[in-house]
C-alpha positions as CSV (number, residue, x, y, z in Angstrom):
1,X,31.2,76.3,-35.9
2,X,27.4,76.1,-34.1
3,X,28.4,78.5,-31.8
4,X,29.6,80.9,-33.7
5,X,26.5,80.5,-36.0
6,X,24.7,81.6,-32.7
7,X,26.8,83.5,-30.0
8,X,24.1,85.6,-27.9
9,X,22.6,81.8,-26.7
10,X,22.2,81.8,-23.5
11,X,23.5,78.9,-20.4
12,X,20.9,75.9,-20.6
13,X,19.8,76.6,-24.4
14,X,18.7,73.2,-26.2
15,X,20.1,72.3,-29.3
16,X,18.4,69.2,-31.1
17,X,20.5,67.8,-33.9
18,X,19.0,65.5,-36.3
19,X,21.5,63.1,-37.8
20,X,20.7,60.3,-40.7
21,X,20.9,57.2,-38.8
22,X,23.2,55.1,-35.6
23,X,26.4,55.9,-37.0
24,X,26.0,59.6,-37.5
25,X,24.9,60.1,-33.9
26,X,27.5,58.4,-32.6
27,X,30.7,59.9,-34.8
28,X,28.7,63.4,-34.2
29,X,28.2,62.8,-30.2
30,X,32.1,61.6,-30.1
31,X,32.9,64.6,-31.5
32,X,30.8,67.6,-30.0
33,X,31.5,65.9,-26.9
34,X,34.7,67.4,-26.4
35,X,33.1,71.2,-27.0
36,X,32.2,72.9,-23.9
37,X,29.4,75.1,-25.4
38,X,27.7,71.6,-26.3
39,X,27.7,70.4,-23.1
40,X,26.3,68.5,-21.1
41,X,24.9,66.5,-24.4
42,X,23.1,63.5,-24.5
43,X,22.8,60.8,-27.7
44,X,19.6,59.2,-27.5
45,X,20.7,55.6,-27.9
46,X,17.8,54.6,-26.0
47,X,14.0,56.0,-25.9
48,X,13.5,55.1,-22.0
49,X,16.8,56.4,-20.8
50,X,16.7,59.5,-23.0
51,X,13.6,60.2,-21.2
52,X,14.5,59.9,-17.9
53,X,17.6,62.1,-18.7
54,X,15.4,65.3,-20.4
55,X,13.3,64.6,-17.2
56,X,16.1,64.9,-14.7
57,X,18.5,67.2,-15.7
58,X,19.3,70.5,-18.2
59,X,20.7,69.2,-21.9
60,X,22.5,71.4,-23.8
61,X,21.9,69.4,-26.5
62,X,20.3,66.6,-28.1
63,X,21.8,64.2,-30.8
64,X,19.2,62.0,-32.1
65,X,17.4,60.4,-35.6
66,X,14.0,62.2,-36.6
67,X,12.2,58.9,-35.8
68,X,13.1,58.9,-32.2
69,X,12.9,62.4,-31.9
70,X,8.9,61.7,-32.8
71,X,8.4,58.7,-30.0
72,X,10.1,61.1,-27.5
73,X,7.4,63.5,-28.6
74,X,4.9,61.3,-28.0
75,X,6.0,60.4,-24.7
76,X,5.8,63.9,-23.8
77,X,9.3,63.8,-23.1
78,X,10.5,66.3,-25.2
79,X,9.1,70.0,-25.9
80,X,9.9,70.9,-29.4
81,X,8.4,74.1,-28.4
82,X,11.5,75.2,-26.1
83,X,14.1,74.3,-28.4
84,X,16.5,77.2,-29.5
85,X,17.9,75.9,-32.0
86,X,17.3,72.8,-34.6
87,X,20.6,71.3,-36.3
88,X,19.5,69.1,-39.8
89,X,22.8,67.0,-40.3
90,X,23.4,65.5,-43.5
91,X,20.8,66.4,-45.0
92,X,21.3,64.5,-48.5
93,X,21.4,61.5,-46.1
94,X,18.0,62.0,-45.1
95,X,16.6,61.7,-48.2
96,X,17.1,58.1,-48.6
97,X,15.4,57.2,-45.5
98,X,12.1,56.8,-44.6
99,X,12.5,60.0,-41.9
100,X,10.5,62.8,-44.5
101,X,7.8,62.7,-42.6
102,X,9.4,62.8,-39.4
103,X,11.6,66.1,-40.2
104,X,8.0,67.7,-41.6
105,X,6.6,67.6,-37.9
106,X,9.6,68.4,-35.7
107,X,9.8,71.6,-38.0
108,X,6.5,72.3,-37.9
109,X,6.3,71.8,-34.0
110,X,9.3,73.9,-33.2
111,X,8.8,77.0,-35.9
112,X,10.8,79.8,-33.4
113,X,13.9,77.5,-33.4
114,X,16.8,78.8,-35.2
115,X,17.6,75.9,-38.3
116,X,21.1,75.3,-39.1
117,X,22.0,72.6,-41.8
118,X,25.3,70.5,-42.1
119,X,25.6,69.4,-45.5
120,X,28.6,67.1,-47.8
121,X,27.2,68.9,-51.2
122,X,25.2,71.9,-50.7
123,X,24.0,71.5,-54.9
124,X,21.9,68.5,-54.1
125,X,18.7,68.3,-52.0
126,X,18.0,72.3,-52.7
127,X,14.1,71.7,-52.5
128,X,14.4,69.4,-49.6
129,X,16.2,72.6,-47.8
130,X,14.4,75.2,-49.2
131,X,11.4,73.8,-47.3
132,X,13.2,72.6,-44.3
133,X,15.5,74.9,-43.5
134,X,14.7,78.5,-45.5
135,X,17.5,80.7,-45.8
136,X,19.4,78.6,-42.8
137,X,23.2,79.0,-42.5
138,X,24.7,75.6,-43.9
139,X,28.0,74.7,-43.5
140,X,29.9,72.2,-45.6
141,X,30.9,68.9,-43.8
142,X,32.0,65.7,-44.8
143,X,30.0,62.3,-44.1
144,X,30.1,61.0,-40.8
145,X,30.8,57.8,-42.0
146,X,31.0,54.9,-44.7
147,X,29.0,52.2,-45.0
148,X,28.6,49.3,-42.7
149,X,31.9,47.2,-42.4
150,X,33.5,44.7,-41.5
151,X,32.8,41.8,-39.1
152,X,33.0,41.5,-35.1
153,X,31.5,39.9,-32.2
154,X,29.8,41.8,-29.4
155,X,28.1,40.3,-26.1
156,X,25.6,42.8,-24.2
157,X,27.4,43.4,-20.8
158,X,26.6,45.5,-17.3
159,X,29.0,48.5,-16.8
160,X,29.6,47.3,-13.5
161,X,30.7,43.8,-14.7
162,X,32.8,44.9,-17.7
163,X,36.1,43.8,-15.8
164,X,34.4,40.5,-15.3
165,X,33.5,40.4,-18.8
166,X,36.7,41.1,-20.5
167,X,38.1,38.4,-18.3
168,X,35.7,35.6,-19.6
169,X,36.1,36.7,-23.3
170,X,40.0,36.1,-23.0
171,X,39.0,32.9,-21.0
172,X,36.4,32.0,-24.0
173,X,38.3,33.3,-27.1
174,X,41.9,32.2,-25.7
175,X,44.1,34.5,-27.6
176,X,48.1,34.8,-27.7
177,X,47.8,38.4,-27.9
178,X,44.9,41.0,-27.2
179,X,44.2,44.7,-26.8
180,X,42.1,46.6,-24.7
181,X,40.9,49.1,-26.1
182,X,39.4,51.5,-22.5
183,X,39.0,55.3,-24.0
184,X,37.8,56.0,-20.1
185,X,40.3,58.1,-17.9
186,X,40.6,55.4,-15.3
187,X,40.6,52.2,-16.7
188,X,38.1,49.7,-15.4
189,X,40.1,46.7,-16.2
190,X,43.1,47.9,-14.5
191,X,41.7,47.9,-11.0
192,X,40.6,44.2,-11.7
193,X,43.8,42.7,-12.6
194,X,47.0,42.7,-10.8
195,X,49.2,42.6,-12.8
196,X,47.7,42.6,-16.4
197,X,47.1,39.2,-17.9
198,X,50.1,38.1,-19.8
199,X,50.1,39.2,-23.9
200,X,47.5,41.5,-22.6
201,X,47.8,45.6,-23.6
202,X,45.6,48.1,-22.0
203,X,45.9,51.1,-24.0
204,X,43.5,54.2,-24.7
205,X,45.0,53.9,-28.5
206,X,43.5,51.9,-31.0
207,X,46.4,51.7,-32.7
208,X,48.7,50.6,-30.0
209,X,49.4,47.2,-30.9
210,X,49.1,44.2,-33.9
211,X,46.7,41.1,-31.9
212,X,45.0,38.3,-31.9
213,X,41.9,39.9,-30.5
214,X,41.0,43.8,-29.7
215,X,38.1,44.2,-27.0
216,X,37.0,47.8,-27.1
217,X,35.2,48.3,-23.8
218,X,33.2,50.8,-24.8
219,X,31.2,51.8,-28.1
220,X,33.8,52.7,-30.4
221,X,33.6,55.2,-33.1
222,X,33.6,53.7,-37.1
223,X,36.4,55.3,-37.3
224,X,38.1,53.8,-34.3
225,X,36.2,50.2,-35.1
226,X,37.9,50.6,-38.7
227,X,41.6,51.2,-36.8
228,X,41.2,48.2,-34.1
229,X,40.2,46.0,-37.2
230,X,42.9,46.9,-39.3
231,X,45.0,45.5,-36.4
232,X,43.6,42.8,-35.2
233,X,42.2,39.5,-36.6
234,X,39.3,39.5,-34.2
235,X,37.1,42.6,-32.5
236,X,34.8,41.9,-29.9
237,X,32.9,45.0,-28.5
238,X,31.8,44.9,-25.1
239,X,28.1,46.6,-25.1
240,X,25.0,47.7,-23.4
241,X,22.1,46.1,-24.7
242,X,20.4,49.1,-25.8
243,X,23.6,49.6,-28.3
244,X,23.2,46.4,-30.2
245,X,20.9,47.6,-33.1
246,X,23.7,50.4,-33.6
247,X,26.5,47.6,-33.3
248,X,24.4,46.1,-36.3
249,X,24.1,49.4,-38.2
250,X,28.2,50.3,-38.5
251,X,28.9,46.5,-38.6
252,X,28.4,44.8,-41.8
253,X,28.8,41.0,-40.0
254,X,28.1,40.9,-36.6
255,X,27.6,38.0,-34.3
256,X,27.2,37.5,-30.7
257,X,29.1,36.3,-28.1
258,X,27.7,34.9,-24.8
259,X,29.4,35.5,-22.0
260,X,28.6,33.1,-18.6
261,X,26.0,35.0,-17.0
262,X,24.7,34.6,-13.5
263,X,22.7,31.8,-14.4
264,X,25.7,29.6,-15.5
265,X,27.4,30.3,-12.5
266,X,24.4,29.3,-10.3
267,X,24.4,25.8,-12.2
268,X,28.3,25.6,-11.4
269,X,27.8,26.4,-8.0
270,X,25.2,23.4,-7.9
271,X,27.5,21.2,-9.7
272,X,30.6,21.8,-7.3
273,X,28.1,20.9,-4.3
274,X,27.0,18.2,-6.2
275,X,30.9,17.0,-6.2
276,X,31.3,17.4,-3.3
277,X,28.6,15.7,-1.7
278,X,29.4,12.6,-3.8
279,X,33.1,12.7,-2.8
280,X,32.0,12.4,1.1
281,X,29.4,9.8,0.3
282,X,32.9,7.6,-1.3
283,X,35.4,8.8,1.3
284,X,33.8,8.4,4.6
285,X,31.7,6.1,6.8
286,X,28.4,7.3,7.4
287,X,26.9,4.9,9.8
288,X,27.4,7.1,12.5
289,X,26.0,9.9,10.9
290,X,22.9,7.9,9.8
291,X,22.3,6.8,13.2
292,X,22.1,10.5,14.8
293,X,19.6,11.8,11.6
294,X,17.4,8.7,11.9
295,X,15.1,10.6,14.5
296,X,14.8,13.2,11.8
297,X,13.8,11.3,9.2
298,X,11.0,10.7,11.2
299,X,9.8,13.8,12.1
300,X,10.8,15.5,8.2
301,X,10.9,14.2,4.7
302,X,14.8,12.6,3.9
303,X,15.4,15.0,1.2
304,X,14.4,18.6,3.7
305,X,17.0,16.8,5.8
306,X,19.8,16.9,3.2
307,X,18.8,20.3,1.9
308,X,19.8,21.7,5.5
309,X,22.4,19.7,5.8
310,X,23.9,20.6,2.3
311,X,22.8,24.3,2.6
312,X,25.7,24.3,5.6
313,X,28.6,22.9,3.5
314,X,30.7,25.8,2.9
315,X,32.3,25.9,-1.3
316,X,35.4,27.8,-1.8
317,X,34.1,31.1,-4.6
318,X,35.8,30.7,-8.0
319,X,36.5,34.2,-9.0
320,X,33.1,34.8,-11.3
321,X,34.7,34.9,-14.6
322,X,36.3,31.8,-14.6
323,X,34.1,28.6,-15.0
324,X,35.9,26.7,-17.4
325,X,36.6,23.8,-14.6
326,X,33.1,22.8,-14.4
327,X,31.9,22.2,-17.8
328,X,28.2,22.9,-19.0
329,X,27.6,20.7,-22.4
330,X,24.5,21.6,-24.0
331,X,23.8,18.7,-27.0
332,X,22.5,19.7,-30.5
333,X,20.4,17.6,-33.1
334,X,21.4,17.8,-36.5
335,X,19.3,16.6,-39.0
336,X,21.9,14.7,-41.1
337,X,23.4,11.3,-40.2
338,X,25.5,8.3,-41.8
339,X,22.4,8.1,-44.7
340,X,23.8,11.6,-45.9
341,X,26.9,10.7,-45.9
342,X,28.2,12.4,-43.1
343,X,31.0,11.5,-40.9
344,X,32.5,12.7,-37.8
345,X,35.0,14.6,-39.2
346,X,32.7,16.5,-41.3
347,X,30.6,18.5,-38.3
348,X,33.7,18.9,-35.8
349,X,35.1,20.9,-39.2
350,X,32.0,22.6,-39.8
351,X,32.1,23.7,-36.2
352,X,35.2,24.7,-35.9
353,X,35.9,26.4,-39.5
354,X,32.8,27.6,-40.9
355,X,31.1,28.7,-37.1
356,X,34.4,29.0,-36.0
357,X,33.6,28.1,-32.3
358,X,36.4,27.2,-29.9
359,X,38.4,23.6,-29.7
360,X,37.7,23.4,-26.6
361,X,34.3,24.2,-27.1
362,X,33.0,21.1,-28.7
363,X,32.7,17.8,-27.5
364,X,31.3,14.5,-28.5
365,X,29.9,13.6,-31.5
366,X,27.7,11.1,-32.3
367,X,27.0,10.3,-35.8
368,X,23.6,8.3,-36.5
369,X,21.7,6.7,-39.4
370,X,19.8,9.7,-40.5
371,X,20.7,12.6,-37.6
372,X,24.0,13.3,-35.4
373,X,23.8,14.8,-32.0
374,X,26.5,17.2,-31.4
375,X,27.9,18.1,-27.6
376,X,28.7,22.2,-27.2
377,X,29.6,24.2,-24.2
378,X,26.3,26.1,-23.0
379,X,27.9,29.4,-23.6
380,X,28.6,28.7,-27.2
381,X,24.7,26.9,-27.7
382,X,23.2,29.6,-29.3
383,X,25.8,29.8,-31.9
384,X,26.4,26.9,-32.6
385,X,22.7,26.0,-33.7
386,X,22.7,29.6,-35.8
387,X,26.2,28.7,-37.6
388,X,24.9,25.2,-38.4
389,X,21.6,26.0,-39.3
390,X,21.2,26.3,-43.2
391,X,25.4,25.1,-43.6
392,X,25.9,23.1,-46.3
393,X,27.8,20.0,-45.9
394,X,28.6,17.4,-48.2
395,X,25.8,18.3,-50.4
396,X,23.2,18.7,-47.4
397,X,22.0,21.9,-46.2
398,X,21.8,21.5,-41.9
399,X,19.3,22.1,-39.8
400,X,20.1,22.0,-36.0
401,X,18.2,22.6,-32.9
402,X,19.0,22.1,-29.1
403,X,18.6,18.3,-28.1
404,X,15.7,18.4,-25.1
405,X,16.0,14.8,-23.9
């Protein structure tokens, strides 16, 4: 419909498009993405790697917000100047947000470019387009989207460890049947597992299959978000962390999930070493092995001596994604004890129903006159102490923080 709006444009044109908000820019980039005339296009989800694309490489055209569109400008990363052609989306859409301002000096900086409008209702906004967009083509359009919706998890994830990462969310969330959602042409997951992990589908269809869980490894559309909910009781979406303040915008209840990062898997490398250091203190004599390091004791401190020493004792590598055989307990203070009435029972339920973290998540629980400490799995922490934080329970409303004795 652009196109034909403007045929005689030439190879390497720039079109800027000017959507409402997150949503829109997504739903509109899914879309034109599929047009060759639009391509190559670029959605700036993200100020610093939007720049470094405009710098590096010819765009066709630009999906972005107004706002951004003005911190790119004052980056110098963009030249409104050289634009061909300015595309206002939705422009009744607009109006509500606080983006006036913002539309007023990207049309005032780039006064050659053709305007085209997108509109849902061409009778509303007439004075807003009158001084926008003058005697512009328009073109009638429905909304890209509803309102935010629905609730799912995300954890922010490297592209390059996305195999890894669906692998630790079946591992965390432990369900009897998933999807996997993987809209690319050659499935990442696929490479990674041999065969597929059993109740596991890997289809490029969000509508493929009624789950437990769907993991969409890649930012889905609302309107494929809307179809994986619909058939699943759980979504988790598998993001970069530039994308998590457009998660928040088409998701009406979202909540992280972390995943065990390279940090946990340092501290269960230690742990195993720990293990096993213990296990041949118990096992085996060491008096002739004390006798040979004696002279080395005296020419380096003891504890440099078992650093080498331990630094040579080969581990067997667990696959990265699994570290569920060496536990990391992280334990939480709640303020509420016995005096409040609360009883063991009480916070395993809360933690299980109401922050609805794993069984095999939680551990002990101590109940105490007037607090209770509470033992977690490290990769669940975080959660834990937002879920409890403000919960009421029996009449008390929580607070909780990490435990740092």
């Amino acid at each position: 419909m652009l196109e034909s709006l403007h045929p005689e444009s030439q190879p390497g044109t720039r079109n800027l498009i000017l959507v409402p908000d997150a949503i829109g820019l997504l739903e509109s980039a899914a879309f034109l993405e599929s047009v060759e005339y639009f391509r190559p296009l670029h959605a700036a989800t993200g100020l610093t790697r939007t720049g470094r694309v405009l710098s590096s490489a010819e765009i066709a055209t630009l999906i972005s917000t107004p706002t951004n569109v003005l911190r790119l400008l004052s980056r110098s990363a963009i030249d409104l100047g050289a634009v061909s052609r300015v595309v206002l989306a939705w422009p009744e859409l607009h109006a509500d947000y606080p983006e006036l301002e913002a539309i007023e000096t990207i049309m005032s900086e780039s006064r050659t470019s053709q305007r085209v409008v997108i509109t849902s209702d061409t009778s509303t906004n007439s004075d807003f387009l009158e001084r926008h967009a003058r005697r512009a083509p328009t073109a009638n359009a429905a909304p890209p989207y509803t309102v935010p919706s629905g609730s799912a998890r995300y954890a922010a994830t490297e592209f390059s460890r996305a195999s890894d990462s669906v692998i630790a969310a079946l591992d965390i969330l432990n369900p009897a049947k998933a999807l996997i959602w993987d809209p690319s042409p050659t499935p990442l997951c696929v490479n990674s597992w041999m065969p597929e992990p059993r109740g596991t589908v890997i289809s490029s269809n969000p509508d493929e299959t009624t789950c437990d869980l769907a993991i969409a490894m890649q930012l889905p559309t609302q309107e494929v978000f809307e179809t994986l909910q619909e058939n699943s009781r759980n979504v988790l979406l598998l993001v970069r962390a530039f994308q998590i303040p457009y998660v928040r915008a088409m998701v009406a209840t979202a909540r992280s999930l972390r995943l065990p990062s390279e940090a946990d898997r340092a501290r269960d490398r230690a742990f195993r070493l720990r293990q096993e250091i213990r296990g041949y203190i118990e096992r085996q004599p060491l008096n002739d092995s004390m006798l040979a390091l004696s002279p080395l004791f005296d020419e380096h401190d003891p504890s440099t001596v078992a650093a080498a020493l331990a630094s040579q004792i080969s581990l067997t590598e667990e696959p990265e994604c699994h570290t569920e055989e060496v536990p990391t307990w992280i334990r939480i203070r709640v303020d509420a004890g016995k005096r409040q009435r609360i009883r063991t029972g009480d916070l395993v339920g809360a933690l299980l129903n109401a922050v609805e973290i794993p069984k095999n998540r939680v551990g002990k629980v101590d109940v105490r006159d007037g607090y209770s400490l509470v033992e977690v799995r490290a990769d669940v922490a975080d959660e834990a102490v937002n879920g409890l934080n403000g919960l009421l329970l029996r009449g008390n409303k929580l607070a909780a923080r990490p435990d740092r004795r």
